[in-house]
PyMOL commands that place a pseudoatom at each C-alpha (Angstrom):
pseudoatom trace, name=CA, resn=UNK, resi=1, chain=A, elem=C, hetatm=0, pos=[110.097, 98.086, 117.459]
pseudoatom trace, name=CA, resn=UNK, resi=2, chain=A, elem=C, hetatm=0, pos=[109.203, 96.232, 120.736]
pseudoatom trace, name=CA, resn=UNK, resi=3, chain=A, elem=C, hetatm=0, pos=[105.975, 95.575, 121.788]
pseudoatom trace, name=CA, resn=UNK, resi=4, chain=A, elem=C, hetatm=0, pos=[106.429, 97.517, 124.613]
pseudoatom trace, name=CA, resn=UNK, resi=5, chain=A, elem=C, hetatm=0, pos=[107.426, 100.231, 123.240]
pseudoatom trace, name=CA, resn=UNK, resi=6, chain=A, elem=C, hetatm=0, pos=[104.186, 100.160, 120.588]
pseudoatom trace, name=CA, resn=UNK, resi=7, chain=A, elem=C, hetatm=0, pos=[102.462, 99.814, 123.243]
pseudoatom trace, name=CA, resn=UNK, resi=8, chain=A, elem=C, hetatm=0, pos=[103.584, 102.990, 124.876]
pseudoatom trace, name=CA, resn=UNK, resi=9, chain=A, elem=C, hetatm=0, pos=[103.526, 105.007, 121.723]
pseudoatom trace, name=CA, resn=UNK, resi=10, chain=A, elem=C, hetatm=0, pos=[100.098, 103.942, 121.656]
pseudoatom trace, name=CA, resn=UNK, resi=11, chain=A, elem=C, hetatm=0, pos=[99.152, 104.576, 125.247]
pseudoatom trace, name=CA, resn=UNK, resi=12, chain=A, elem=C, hetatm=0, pos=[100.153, 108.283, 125.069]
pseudoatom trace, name=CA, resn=UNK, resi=13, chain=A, elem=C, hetatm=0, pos=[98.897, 108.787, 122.114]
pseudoatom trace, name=CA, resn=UNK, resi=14, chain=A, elem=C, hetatm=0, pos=[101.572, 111.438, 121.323]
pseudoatom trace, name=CA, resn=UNK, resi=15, chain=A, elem=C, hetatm=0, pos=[102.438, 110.018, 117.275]
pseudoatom trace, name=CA, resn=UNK, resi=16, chain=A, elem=C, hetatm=0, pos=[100.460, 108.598, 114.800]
pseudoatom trace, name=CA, resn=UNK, resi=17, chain=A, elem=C, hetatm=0, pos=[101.436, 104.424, 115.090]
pseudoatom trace, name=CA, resn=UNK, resi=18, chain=A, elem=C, hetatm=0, pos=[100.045, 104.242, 111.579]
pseudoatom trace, name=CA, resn=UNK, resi=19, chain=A, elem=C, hetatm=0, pos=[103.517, 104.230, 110.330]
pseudoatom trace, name=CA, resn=UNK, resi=20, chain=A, elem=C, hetatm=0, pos=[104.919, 101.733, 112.258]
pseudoatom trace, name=CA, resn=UNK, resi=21, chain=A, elem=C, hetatm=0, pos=[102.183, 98.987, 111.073]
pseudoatom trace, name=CA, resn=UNK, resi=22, chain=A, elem=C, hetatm=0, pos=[102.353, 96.518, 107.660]
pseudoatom trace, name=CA, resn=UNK, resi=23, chain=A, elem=C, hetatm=0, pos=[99.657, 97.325, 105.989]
pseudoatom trace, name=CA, resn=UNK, resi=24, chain=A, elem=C, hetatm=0, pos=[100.499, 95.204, 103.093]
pseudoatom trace, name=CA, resn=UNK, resi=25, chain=A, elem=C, hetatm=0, pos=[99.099, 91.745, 104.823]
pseudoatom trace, name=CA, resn=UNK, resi=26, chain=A, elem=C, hetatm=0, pos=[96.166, 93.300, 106.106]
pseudoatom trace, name=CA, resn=UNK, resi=27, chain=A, elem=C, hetatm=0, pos=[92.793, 91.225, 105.648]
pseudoatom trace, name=CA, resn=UNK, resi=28, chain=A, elem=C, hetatm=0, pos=[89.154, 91.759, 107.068]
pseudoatom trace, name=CA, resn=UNK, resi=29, chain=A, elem=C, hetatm=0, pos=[87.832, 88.782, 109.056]
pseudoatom trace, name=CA, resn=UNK, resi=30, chain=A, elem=C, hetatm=0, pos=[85.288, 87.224, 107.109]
pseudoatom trace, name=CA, resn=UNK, resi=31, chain=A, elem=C, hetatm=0, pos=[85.457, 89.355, 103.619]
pseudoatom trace, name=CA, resn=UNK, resi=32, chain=A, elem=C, hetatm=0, pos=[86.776, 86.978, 101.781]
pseudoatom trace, name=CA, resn=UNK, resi=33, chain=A, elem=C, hetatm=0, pos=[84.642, 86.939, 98.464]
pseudoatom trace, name=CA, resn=UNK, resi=34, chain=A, elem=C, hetatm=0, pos=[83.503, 84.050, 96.503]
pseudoatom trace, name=CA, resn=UNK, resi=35, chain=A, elem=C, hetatm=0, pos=[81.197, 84.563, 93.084]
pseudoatom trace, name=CA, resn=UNK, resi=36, chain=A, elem=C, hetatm=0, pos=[77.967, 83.060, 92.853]
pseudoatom trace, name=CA, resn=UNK, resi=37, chain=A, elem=C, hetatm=0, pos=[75.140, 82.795, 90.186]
pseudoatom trace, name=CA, resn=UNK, resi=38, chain=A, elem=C, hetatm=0, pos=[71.682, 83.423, 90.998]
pseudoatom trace, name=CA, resn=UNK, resi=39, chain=A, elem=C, hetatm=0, pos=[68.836, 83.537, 88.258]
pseudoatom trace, name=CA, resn=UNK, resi=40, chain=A, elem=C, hetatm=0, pos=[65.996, 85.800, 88.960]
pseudoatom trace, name=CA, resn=UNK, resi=41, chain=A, elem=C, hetatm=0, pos=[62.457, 86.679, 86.964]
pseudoatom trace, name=CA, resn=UNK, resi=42, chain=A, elem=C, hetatm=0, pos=[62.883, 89.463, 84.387]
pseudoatom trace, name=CA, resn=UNK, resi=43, chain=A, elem=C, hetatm=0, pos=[60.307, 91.309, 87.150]
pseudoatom trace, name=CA, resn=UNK, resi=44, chain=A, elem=C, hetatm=0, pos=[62.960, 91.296, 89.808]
pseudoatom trace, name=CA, resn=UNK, resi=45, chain=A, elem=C, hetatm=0, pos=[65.797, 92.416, 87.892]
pseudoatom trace, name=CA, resn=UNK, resi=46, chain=A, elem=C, hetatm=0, pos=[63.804, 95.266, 86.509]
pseudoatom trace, name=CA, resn=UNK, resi=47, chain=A, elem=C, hetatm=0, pos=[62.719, 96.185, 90.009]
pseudoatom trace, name=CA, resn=UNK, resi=48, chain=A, elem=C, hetatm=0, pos=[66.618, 95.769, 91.145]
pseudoatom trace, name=CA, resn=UNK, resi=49, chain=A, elem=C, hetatm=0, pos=[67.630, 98.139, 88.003]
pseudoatom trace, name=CA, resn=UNK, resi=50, chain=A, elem=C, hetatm=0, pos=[64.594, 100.734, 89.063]
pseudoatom trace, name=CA, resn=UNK, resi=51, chain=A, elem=C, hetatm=0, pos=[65.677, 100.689, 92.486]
pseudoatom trace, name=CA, resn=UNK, resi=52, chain=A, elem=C, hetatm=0, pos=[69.548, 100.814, 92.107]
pseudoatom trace, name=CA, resn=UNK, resi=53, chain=A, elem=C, hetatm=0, pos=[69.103, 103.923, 89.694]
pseudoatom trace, name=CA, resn=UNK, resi=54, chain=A, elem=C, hetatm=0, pos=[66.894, 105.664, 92.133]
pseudoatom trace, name=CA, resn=UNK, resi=55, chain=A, elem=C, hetatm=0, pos=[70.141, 105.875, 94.340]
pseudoatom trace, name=CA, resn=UNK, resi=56, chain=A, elem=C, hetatm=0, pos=[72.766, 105.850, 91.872]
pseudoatom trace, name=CA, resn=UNK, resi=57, chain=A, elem=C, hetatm=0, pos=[74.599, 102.387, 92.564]
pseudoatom trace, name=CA, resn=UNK, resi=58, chain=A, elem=C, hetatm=0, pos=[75.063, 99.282, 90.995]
pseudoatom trace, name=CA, resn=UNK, resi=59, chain=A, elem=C, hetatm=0, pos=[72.551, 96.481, 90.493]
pseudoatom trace, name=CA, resn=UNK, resi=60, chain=A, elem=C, hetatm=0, pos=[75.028, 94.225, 92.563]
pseudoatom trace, name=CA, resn=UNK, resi=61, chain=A, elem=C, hetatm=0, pos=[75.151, 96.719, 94.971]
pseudoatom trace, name=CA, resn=UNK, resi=62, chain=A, elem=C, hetatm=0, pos=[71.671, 97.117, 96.096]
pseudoatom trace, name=CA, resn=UNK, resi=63, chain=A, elem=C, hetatm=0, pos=[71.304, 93.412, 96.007]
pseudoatom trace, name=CA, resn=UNK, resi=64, chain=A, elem=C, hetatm=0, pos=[74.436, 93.029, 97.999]
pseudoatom trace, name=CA, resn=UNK, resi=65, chain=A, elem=C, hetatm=0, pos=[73.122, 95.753, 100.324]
pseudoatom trace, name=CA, resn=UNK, resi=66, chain=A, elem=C, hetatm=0, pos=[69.734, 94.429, 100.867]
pseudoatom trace, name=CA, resn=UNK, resi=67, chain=A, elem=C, hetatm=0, pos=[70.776, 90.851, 101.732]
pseudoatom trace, name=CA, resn=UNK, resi=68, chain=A, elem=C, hetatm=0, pos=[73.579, 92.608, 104.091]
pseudoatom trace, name=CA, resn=UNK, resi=69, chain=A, elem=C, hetatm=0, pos=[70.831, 94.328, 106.229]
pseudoatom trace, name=CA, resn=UNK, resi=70, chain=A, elem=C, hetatm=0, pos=[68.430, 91.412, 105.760]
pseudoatom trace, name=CA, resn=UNK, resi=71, chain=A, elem=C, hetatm=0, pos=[71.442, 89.293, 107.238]
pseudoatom trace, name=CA, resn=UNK, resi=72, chain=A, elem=C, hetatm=0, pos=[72.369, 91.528, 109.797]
pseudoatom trace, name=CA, resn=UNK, resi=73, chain=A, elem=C, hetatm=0, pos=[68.491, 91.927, 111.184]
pseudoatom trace, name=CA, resn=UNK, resi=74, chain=A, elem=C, hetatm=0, pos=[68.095, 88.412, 111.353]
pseudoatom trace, name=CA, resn=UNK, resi=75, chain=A, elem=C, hetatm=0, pos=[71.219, 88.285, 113.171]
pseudoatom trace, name=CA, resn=UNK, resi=76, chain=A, elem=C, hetatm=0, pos=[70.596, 90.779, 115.271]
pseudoatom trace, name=CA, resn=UNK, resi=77, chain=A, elem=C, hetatm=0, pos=[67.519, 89.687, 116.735]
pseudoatom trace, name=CA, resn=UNK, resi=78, chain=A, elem=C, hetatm=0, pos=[69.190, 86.022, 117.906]
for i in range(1, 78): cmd.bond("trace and resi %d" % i, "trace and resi %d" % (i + 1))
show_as sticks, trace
zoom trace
């Protein structure tokens, strides 16, 4: 299909262009993931674990969460 014709389809909004994309080669700008080690105090982990059951995810997740917002505030506020 054209671009112009995408375009249109787009522009009136008439059909769904979902099936007209490749989805297959689809990345998110700055997602890609790398693994890292970090050691913490037996304290720290056992606050993570409290903390992460409390809302039922992951000890990964909360950290990941909580240096997310942390990130994000800092960022935010530049």
């Amino acid at each position: 299909m054209k671009a112009k014709n995408f375009d249109k389809k787009f522009d009136d909004n008439k059909s769904d262009i979902i099936d007209n994309l490749d989805l297959s080669a689809v990345k998110r700008p700055n997602h890609d993931q790398k693994r890292i080690n970090v050691d913490f105090p037996i304290w720290v982990i056992d606050s993570l674990d409290r903390e992460a059951n409390r809302i039922g995810v992951t000890r990964q997740s909360i950290i990941k969460l909580w240096l997310v917002e942390r990130l994000e505030k800092k960022y935010a506020s530049e």
